[in-house]
C-alpha positions in Angstrom: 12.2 3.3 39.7 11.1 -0.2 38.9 10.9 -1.3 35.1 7.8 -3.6 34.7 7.3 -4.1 31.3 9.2 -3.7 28.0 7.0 -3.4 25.2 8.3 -4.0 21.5 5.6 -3.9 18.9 5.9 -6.5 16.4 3.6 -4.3 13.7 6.1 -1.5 14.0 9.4 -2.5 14.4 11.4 -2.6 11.5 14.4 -5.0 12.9 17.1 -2.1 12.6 18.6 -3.4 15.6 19.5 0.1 17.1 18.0 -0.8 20.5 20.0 -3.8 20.7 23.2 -1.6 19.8 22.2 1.5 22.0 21.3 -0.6 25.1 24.2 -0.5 27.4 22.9 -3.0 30.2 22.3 -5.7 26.8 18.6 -6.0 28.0 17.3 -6.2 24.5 18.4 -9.0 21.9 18.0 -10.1 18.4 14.8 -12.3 18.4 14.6 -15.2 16.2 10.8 -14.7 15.4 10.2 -13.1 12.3 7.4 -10.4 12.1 4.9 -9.9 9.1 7.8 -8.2 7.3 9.9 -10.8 7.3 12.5 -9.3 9.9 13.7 -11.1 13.2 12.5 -8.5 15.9 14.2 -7.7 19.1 13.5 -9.5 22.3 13.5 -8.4 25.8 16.5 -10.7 27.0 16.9 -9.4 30.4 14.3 -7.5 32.4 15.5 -7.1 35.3 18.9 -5.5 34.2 16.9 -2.8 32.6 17.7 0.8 34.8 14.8 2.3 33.0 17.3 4.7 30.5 15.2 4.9 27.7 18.2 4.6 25.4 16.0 1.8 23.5 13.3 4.2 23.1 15.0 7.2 22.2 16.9 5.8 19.2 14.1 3.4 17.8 13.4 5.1 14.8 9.9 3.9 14.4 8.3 4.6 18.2 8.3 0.2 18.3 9.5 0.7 22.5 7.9 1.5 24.8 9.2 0.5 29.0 6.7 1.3 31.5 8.1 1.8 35.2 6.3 1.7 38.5 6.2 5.4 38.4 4.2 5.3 34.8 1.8 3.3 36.4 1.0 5.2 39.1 0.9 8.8 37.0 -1.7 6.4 34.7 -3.6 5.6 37.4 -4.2 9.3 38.3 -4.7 10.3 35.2 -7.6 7.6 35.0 -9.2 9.2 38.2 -9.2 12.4 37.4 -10.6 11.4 33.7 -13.3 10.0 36.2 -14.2 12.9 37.9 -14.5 14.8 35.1 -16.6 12.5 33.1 -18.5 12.5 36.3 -19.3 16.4 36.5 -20.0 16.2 32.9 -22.6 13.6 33.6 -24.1 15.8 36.2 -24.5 19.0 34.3 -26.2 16.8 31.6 -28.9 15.9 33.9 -29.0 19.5 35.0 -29.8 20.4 32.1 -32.3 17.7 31.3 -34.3 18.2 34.6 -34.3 22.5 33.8 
């Protein structure tokens, strides 16, 4: 599994640091921007050391991580098809109804 992005959200991060400390690979670091609170935020230091753990994400208090793998991709990308086909049959029994 392939990490592609690391996401940290600078309106919900609270700059606890316990991503930083519960990252064993030391992908994440202490940023030195400061967010609208007034806290440095963490910064994605080394993406290609990240194995895709979720250690960041499980202890971030406030749901501010989010990595998205190869594999997350693809299950969105099915999950977008099949919302297509649905909003497709709803479409059709719409103008089923219309025409009746």
């Amino acid at each position: 599994m392939k990490v592609i992005e690391i996401r940290i959200s600078q309106d919900l991060c609270k700059g606890c640091f316990l991503c930083v400390w519960a990252c064993p690979y030391k992908v994440i670091d202490v940023g030195k921007e400061r967010n609208y609170r007034g806290v440095n935020v963490p910064i994605v230091a080394k993406l290609e050391e990240c194995r895709a753990c979720r250690l960041c994400e499980y202890r971030c208090p406030d749901f501010a991580i989010q990595i998205i793998t190869d594999k997350d991709v693809e299950l969105l990308r099915e999950a977008e098809q099949i919302e297509l086909r649905w909003q497709r049959r709803v479409e059709l029994a719409e103008e089923m109804e219309v025409s009746e």
